[in-house]
N, C-alpha and C positions, 0 to 999 in steps of 0.2 A: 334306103328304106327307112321309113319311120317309127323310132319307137316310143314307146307310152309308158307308162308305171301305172299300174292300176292304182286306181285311190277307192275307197271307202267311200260309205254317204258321209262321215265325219272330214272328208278332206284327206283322210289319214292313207299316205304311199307304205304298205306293211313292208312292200320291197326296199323302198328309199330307204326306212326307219332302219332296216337290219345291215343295209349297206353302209352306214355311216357308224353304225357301233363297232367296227370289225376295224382291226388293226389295219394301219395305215398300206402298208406292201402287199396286205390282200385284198385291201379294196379299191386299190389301184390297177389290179389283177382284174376283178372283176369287172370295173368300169370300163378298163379298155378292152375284155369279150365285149359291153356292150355296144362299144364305141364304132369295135370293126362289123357286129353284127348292121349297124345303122351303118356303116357306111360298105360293106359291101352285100349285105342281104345274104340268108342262108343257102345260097345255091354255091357262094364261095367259100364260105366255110369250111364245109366238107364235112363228112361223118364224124370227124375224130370231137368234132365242137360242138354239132346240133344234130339233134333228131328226130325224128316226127315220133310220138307216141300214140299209138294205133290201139283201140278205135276213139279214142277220145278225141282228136285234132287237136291235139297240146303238142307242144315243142318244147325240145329242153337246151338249154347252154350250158356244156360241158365248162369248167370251171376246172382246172385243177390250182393248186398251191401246196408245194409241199407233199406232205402226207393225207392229205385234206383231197375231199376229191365235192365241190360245191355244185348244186344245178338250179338253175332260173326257169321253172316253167309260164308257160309265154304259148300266146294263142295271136291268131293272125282275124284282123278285125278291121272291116273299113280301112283296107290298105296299110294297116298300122300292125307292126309287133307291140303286141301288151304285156307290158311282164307281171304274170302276175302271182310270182310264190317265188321263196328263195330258201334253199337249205339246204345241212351239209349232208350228205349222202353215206351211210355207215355200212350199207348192204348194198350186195350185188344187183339188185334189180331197186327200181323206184317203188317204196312203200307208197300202197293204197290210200294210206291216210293223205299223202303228200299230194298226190293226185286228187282227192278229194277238195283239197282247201284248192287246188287251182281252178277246181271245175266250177264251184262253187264262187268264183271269183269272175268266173269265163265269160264276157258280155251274151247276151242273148241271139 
């Protein structure tokens, strides 16, 4: 399965930008959820890694590290995973706000 990084009209990947300021052991962490998400697509995953988030049609990549518990929301577009939000998770359900900036990201 194919994935994407949302970019901005500026060019700007907000996902990329925050993946690469993250210490090296956790974003080795990350890149390889996204690595197995592209290579084996969320049907093998399994719940414990991805989830649909209902009624929006976002998806998230569970991320853990540590004491850290990080999510990638990510929308399915023209055959492709988009990722388009990344961030660390401090409460039991996904904050609205976090949802917003992916909806707001979401292709048409």
């Amino acid at each position: 399965m194919d994935v994407e990084y949302w970019e901005g009209s500026n060019g700007r990947s907000p996902v990329k930008e925050v993946i690469l300021e993250l210490p090296i052991k956790l974003r080795k962490k990350i890149v390889d959820a996204i690595d197995r998400l592209e290579e084996f697509g969320f049907g093998l995953l399994g719940t414990s890694h991805f989830e649909k988030i209902n009624p929006h049609n976002l998806y998230s990549l569970r991320v853990r590290f540590k004491n850290q518990r990080w999510r990638i929301l990510s929308c399915f577009y023209n055959n492709s995973f988009v990722l388009l939000h990344i961030f660390l998770k401090r409460s039991p359900v996904i904050p609205i706000k976090e949802i917003n900036v992916a909806l707001r990201r979401k292709p048409e």
